[in-house]
Structure formats: C-alpha cells, structure tokens
C-alpha positions as CSV (number, residue, x, y, z in Angstrom):
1,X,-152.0,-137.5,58.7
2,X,-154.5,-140.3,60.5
3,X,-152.5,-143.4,61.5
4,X,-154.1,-144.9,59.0
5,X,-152.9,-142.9,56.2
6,X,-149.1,-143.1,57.8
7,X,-149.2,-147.1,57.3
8,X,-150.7,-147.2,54.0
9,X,-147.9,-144.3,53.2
10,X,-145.4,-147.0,55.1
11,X,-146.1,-149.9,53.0
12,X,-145.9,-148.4,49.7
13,X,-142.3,-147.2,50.9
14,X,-141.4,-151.1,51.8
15,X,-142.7,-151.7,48.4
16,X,-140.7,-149.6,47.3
17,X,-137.8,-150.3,48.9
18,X,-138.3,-154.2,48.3
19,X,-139.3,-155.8,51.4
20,X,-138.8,-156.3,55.1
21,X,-135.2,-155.9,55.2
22,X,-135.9,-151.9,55.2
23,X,-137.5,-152.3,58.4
24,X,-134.0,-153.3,60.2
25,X,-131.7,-152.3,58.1
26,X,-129.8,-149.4,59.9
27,X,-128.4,-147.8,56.5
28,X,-131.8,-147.1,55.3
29,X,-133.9,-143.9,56.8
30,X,-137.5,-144.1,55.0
31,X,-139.4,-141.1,56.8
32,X,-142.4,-143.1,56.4
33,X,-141.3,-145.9,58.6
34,X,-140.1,-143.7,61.3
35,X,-143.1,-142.0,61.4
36,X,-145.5,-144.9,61.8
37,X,-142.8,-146.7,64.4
38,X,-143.2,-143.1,66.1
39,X,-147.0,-143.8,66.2
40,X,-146.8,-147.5,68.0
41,X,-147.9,-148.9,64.8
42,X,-146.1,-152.8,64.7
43,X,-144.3,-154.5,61.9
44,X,-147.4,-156.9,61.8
45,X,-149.8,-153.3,61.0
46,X,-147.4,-152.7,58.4
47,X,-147.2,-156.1,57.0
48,X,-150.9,-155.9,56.7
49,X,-150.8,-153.0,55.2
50,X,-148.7,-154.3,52.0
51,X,-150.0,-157.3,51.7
52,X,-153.4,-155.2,51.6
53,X,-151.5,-152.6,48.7
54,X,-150.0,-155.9,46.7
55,X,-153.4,-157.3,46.3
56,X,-154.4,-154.5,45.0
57,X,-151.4,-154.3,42.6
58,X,-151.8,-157.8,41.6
59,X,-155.9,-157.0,41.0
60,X,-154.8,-154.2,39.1
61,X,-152.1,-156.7,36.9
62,X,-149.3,-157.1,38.4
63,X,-147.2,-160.3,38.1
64,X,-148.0,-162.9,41.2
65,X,-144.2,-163.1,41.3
66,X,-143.5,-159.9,42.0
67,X,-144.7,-159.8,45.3
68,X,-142.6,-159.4,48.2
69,X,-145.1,-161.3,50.3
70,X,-147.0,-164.0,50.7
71,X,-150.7,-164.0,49.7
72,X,-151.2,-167.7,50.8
73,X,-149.1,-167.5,54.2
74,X,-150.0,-163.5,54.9
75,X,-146.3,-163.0,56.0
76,X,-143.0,-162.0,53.7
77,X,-142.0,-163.8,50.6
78,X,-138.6,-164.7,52.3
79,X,-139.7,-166.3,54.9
80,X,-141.7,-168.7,53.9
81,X,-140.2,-169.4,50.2
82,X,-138.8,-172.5,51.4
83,X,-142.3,-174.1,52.1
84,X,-143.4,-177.0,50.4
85,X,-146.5,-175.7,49.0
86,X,-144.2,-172.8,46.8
87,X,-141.3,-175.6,45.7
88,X,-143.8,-178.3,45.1
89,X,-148.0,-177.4,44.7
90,X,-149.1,-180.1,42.8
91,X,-148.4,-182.1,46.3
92,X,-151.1,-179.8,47.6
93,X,-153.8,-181.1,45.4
C-alpha cells in the first residue's frame, strides 16, 4: 500500500469513526491511523484527505450537515462551529 492509498484508507476510517477525536482518543485503535502515523503522514495530510473524501460524499448527495469538517474553513466542524459565518451568514452578505 502507497502512502497515498494508507491516507485515503485513514480518512474514510475518521469518517467512520466521526471525526478528529479518534485521532487522540487512547481507547480507540483504528489500524488505519496507526499505519499512516507509522508512515510520518500528519494530522493536517489526513485532514486533507477527508475533507477531499466528504466532498466527494456531498457531490455524490450527501447532506452538507453531515460533515465532520469544514468545507469553508478546511479544518474540523468542531472547531470552528462557533464562528460567526456558521451561527449567523446572512452577516456575510
């Protein structure tokens, strides 16, 4: 498997698993992840990498709000869900 492939498997398993938490939780043991962390490959790559595989979801129809991302900030739903822009858009306009 090309490093490549072992982040794209990666961030289907943090889809899977529901979002960034699984990359520090200690209770959770995704092979995945612990192979690509084994390869250098950094949260950011993997990161990347889902928001890459949710955009593809979301062409392919699913729900906006069922990311666990950001599409607009290109980080993790959680941390930005608290900005202005996703409590308020119209102020955007």
């Amino acid at each position: 498997m090309t490093k490549t492939e072992a982040i794209v498997r990666a961030a289907r398993e943090v889809i899977a698993y529901g979002g960034p938490d699984c990359l520090t939780d200690p209770h959770v043991t995704l092979p995945a992840l612990n192979d690509v962390m084994t390869r250098g490959v950094t949260e950011d790559e993997i990161l990347a990498a889902v928001i890459t595989r949710e955009n593809e979801l979301e062409d392919a129809g699913m729900h906006a709000d069922d990311r666990i991302t950001c599409h607009a900030h290109q980080g993790w739903a959680v941390e930005c869900a608290d900005y202005r822009m996703h409590t308020n858009p119209s102020a955007f306009n």
